[in-house]
N, C-alpha and C positions, 0 to 999 in steps of 0.2 A: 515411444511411450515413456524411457526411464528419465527422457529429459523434459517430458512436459511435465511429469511427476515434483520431478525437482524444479522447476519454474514453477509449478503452482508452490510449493513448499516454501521457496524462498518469499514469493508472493505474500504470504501468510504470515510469516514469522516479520516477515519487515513491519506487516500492518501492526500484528500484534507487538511488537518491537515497537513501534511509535504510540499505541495504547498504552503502554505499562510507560513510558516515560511522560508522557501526559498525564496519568495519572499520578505518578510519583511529584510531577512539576505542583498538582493542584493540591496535593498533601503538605508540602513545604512551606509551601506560598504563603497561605492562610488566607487571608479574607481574598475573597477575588470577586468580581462581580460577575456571575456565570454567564447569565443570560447576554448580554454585551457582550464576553469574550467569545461564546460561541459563535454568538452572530456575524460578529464584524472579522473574526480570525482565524476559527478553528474549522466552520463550516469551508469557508471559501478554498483555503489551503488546502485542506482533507479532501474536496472538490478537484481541486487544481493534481494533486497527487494523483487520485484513483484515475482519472480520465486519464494524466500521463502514461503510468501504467498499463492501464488497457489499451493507448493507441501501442505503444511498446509491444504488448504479446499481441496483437493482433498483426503488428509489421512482424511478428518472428514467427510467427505459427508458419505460412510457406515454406519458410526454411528448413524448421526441424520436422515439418511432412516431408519434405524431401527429403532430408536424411535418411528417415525413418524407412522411405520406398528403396535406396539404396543398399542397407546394410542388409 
């Protein structure tokens, strides 16, 4: 349980890690065209990301259940 904890935690903090510097990016920036960059970059990526992620903890979840039945 104390490693899915910290897998979902790390999970969270990377997302919100990549929230705060995309925000920070569109503070700087200045004029940006939103609707465009979301569509064509920040959607698909952001996409491409969370699906990596989830096949990732879904290939690790057997492992750390069996951990979990061992200890």
């Amino acid at each position: 349980m104390k490693k899915t904890k910290f897998f979902l935690g790390l999970f969270l903090g990377i997302i919100l890690g990549v929230l705060l510097a995309v925000g920070v990016y569109f503070l700087t920036v200045g004029e940006v065209a939103w609707k465009q960059y979301l569509e064509e970059k920040l959607v698909p990526a952001a996409t491409a990301t969370i699906s990596s992620l989830l096949l990732i903890y879904l290939g690790i979840m057997p492992v750390l259940r069996s951990e979990e039945r061992r200890v």
